[in-house]
Legacy VTK file of the C-alpha trace (Angstrom):
# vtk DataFile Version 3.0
C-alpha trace
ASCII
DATASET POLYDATA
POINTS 319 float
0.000 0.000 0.000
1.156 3.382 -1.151
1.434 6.802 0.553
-1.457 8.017 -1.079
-3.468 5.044 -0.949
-3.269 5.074 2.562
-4.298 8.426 3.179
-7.245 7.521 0.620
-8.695 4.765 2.149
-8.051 5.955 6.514
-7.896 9.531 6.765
-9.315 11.105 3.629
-13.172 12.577 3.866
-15.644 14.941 1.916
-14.499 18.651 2.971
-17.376 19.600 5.447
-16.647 23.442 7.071
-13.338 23.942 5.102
-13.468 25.531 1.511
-10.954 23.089 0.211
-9.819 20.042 2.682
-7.511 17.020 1.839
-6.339 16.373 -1.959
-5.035 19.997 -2.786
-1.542 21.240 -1.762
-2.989 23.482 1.015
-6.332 23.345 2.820
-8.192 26.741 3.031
-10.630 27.642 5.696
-12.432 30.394 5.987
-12.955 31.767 9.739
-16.340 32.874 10.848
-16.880 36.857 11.349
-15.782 38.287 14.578
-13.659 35.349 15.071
-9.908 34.866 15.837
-8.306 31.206 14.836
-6.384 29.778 17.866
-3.702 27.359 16.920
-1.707 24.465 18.573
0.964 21.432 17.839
2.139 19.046 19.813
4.066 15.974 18.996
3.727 12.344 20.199
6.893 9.945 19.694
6.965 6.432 20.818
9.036 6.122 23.894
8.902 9.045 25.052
5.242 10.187 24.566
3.534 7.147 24.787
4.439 3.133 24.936
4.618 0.567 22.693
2.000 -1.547 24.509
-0.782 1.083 23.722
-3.755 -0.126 21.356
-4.067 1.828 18.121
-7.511 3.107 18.782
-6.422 4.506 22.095
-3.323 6.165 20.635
-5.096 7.677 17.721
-7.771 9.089 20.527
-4.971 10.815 22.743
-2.662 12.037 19.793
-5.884 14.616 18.851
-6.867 14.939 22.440
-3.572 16.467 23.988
-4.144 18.686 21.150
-7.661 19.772 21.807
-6.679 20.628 25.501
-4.726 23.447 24.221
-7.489 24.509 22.861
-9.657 24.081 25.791
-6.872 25.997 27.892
-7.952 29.312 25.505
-11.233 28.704 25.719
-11.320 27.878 22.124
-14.218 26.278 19.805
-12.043 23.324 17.451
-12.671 23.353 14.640
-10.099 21.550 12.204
-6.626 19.669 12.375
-3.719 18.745 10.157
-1.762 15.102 10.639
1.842 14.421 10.051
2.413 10.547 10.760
5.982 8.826 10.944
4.888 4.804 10.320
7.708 2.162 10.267
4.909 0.456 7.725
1.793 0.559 6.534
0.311 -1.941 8.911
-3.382 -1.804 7.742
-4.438 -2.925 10.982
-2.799 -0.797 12.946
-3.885 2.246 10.827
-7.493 0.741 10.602
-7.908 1.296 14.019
-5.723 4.046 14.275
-7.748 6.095 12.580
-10.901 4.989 14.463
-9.769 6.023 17.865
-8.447 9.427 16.225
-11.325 10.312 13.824
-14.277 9.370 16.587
-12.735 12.019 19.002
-12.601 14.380 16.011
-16.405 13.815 15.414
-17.035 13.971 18.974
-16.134 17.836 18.863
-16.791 18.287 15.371
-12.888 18.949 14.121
-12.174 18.031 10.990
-9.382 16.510 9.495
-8.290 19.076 6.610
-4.561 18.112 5.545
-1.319 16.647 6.824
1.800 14.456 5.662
2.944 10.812 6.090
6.411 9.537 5.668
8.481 6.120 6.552
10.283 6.216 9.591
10.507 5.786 13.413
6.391 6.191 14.742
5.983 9.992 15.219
2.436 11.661 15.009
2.517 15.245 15.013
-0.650 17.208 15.124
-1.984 20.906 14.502
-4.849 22.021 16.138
-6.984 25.159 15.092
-9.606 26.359 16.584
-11.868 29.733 16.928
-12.447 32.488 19.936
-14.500 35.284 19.540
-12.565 38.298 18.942
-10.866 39.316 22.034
-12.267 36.301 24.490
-8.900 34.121 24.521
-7.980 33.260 27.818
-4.179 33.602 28.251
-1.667 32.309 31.096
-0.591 35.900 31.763
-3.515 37.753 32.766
-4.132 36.042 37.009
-4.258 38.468 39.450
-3.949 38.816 43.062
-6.153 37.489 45.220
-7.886 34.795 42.164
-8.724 31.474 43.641
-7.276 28.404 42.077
-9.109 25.902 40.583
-8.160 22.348 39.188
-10.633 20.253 37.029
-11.326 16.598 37.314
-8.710 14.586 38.900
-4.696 14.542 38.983
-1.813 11.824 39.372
-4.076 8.724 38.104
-1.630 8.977 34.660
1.357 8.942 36.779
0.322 6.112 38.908
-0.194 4.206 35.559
3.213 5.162 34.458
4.832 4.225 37.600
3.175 0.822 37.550
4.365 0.121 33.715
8.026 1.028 34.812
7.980 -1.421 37.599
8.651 1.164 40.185
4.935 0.248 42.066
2.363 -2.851 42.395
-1.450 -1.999 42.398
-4.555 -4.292 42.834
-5.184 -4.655 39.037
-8.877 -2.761 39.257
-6.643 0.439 40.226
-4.034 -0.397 37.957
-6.912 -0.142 34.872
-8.287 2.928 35.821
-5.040 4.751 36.068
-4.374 3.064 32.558
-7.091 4.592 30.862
-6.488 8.272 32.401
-2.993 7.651 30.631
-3.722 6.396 27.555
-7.251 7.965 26.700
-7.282 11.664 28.568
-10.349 13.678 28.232
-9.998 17.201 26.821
-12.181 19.462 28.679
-13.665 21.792 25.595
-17.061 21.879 27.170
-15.807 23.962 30.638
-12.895 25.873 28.275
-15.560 27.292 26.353
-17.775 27.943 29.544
-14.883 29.708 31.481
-14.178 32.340 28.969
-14.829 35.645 31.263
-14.832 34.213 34.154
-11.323 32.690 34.203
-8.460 35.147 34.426
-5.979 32.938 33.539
-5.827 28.979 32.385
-3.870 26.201 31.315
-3.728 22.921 30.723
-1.831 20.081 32.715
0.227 18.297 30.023
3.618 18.084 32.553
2.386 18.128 35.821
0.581 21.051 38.166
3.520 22.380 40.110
5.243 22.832 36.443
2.231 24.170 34.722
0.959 26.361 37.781
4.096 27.840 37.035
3.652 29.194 33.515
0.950 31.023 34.461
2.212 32.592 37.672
5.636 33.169 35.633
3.713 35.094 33.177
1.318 36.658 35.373
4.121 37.871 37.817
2.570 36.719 40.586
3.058 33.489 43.060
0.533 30.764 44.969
-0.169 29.466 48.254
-1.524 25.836 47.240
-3.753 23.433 50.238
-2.415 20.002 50.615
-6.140 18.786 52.327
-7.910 19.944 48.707
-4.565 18.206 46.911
-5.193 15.161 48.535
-9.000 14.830 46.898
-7.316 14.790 43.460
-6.476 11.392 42.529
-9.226 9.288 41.229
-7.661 5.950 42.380
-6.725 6.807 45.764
-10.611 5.887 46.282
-9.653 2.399 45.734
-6.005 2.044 46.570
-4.414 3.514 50.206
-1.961 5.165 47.950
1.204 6.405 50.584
1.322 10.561 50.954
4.491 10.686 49.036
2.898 8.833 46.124
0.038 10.454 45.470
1.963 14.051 46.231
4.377 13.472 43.884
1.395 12.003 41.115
-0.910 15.004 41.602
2.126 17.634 41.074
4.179 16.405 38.945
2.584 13.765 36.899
1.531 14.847 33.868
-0.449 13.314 31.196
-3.537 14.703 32.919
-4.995 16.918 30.153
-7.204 18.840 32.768
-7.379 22.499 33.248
-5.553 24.751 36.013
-7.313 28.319 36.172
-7.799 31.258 37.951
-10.983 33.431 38.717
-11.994 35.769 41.307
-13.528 34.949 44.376
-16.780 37.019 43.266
-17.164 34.572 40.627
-17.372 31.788 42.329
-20.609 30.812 42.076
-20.327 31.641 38.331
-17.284 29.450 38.220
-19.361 26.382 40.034
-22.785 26.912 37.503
-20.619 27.294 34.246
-18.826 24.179 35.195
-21.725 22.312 36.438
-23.436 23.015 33.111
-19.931 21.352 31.402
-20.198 18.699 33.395
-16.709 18.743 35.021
-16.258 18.483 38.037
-13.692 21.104 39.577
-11.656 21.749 43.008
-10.357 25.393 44.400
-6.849 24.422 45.652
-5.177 27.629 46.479
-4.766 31.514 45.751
-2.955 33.735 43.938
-0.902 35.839 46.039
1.180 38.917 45.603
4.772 36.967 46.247
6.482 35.440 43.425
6.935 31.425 43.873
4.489 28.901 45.149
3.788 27.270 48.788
2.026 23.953 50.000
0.563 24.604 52.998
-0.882 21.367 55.212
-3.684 21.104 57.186
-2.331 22.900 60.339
-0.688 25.705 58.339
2.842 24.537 57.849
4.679 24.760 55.026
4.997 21.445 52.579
8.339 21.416 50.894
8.321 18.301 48.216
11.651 17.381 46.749
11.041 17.457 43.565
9.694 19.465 40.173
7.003 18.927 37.245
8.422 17.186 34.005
10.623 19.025 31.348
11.828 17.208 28.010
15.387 18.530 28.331
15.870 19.068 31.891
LINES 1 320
319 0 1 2 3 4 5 6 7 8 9 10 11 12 13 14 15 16 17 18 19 20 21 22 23 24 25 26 27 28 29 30 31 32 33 34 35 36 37 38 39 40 41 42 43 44 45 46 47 48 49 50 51 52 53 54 55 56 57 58 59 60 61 62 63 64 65 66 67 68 69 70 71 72 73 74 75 76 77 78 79 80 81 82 83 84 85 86 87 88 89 90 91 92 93 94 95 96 97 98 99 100 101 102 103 104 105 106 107 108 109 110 111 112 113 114 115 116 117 118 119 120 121 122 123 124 125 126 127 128 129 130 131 132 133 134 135 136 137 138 139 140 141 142 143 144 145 146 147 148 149 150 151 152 153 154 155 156 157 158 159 160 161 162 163 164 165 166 167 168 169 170 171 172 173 174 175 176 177 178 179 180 181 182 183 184 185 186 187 188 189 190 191 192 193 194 195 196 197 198 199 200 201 202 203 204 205 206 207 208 209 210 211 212 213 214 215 216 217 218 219 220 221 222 223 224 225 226 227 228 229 230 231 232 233 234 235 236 237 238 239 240 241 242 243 244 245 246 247 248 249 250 251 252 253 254 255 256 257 258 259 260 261 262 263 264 265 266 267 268 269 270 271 272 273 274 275 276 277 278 279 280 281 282 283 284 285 286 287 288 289 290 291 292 293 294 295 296 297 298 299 300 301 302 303 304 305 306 307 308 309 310 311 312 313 314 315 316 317 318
């Protein structure tokens, strides 16, 4: 099977919203009025992103997901996406249900596949998102202020657990073991509650390398600093319901775990009731961990008011 077979008979479909979609040298789309187009990439390689012992259909899920939680993080509509894929072959298998798990999430938030590349090589899948915000609604990492609570949605450290238990380094009952698989391998990008925060959040992001890590974009840019509460940290994890995870665990999961695709934001305390009906109406739920205070850096403070200080940091790709 050829290059262009292959794109014919997985990934190539009628144009829908774009003027011109896949089969011309560039796609074209044309952006509603009194819209801006958002835009994000991220790359998945194998080994590093994700493992070999991932199904297809799971894979092809999270590879557009991590993207549409950038999205999400703006508050952004998606609305199309581009694929560049690196196979070793063309296993038709593999691609059969490749496609499945990455084309149902697609028509799940009605993002269409518009364009891309595919090559021989090492197995690479590199996505760009784009999406749409009305004009001056995006909501940006640099924009908290003083005094915003801090909210976290859904549930942290379930994707690290998973990811300790593949590398050997922990042994959970096996009921534990396949929840914290599927937070891994199929992550849930939040678009519904993006969407609903947009002005009401003053700042957002989404956790892609852990909370302590990307907390700190958006205090960085916002010049300000956070006083985080280890009782509300400790309600985070999913599987610590099922599993008497030890403190250092499930401290270390929740902040520096990654692979969560939730949303970290800020909003004032005002708003909160605003905050709890426009996520209630997403249907995510969401926790208030902390505040945004006036001093650069970030604290853990524990139950009785003493300062946490965990030996460690959130996950960089060079560091």
């Amino acid at each position: 099977m050829g290059e262009f077979e292959l794109i014919e008979r997985y990934f190539k479909r009628p144009a829908r919203q774009a003027a011109v979609g896949i089969g011309d040298d560039c796609a074209v789309w044309t952006p509603r009025p009194g819209h801006q187009l958002a835009f994000s990439a991220d790359m998945l390689v194998e080994g590093r992103h994700f493992l070999s012992t991932v199904s297809p259909r799971s894979l092809g899920h999270k590879a557009l997901a991590v993207n549409l939680s950038d999205l999400a993080a703006s508050g952004a509509t998606p609305r199309a996406f581009l694929l560049s894929l690196s196979l070793p072959r063309a296993d038709e298998d593999w691609l059969s249900d490749f496609s499945q798990g990455l084309l149902a999430l697609a028509d799940a938030h009605c993002c269409e596949l518009i364009g891309g590349d595919t090559t021989r090589g090492p197995l690479n899948i590199a996505i760009t998102v784009m999406g749409e915000i009305p004009h001056g609604q995006a909501i940006l990492r640099s924009t908290a202020q003083t005094g915003d609570d801090i909210y976290v949605s859904g549930h942290l450290g379930d994707a690290r657990l998973a990811l300790e238990v593949f590398r050997g380094h922990l042994s959970v009952p096996q009921a534990v073991f396949d929840l914290a698989r599927a937070r891994l391998e199929t992550p849930i990008p939040r678009m519904s509650l993006g969407t609903s925060l947009r002005g009401l959040a003053t700042a957002m992001a989404d956790v892609s390398d852990g909370l302590l890590g990307d907390l700190g974009h958006i205090l960085k840019a916002s010049g300000v600093g956070a006083q985080l509460n280890l009782p509300a940290l400790s309600q985070l994890m999913l599987t610590r319901q099922a599993w008497d995870c030890p403190r250092e665990c499930w401290l270390r999961c929740v902040l520096t775990g990654g692979d969560d695709y939730e949303l970290v934001f800020t909003a004032p305390p005002a708003l909160q009731h605003a905050v709890e009906a426009a996520t209630l109406g997403s249907g995510t739920p969401i926790t208030r961990i902390g505040r945004i205070t006036s001093d650069s850096g970030l604290i853990l403070m524990d139950d009785n008011g003493n300062v946490v200080r965990p030996a460690f940091s959130s996950f960089d790709h060079f560091a």
